[in-house]
C-alpha positions in Angstrom: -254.5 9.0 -278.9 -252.5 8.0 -275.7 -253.8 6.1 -272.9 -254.7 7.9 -269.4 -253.4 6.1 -266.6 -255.8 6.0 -264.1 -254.6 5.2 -260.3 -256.2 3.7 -257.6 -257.4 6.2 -254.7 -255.0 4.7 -252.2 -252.2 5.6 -255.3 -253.6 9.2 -255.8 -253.7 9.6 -252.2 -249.7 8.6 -251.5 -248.9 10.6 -254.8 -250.5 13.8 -253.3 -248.7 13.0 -249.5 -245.9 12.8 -251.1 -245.9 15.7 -253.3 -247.1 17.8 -250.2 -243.9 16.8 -248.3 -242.0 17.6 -250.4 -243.2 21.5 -250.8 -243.6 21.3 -247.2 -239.7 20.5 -247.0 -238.6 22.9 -249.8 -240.3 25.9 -248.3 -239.4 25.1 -245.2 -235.9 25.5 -246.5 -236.7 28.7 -247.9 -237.7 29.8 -244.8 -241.1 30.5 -245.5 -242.5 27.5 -243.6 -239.8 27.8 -240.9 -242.8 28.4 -238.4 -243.4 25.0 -238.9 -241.7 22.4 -235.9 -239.5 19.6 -237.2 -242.3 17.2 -236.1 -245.0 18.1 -238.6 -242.4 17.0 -241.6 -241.6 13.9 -239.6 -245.4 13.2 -239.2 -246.0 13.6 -243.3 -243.2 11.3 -244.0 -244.4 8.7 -241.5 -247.9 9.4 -242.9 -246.1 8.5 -246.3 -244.8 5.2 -245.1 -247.8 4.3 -243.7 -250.2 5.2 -246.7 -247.4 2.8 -248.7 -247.4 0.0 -246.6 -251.3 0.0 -247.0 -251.4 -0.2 -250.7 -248.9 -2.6 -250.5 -250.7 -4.7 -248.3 -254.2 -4.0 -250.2 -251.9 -4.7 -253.6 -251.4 -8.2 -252.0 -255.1 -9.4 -251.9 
């Protein structure tokens, strides 16, 4: 039977910010977002980086 991998919260959270960027990005592409200004992708992917550095730093303890 294989093992489940269970991640932290602060893992599951970046995981899902991340994954929501990126179909942000792509249907922005697609145009089906392009309502959307350029700052709200800018403010996932700094939410990203900042969710990252976190763990990181929580990793560290």
């Amino acid at each position: 039977m294989p093992k489940k991998i269970r991640l932290r919260p602060g893992s599951q959270l970046l995981l899902f910010l991340i994954c929501f960027t990126v179909g942000v990005w792509v249907f922005r592409g697609l145009t089906l977002l392009s309502f959307l200004p350029g700052i709200v992708l800018w403010l996932l992917i700094l939410a990203c980086l900042g969710v990252f550095v976190f763990n990181s730093l929580q990793s560290m303890r």
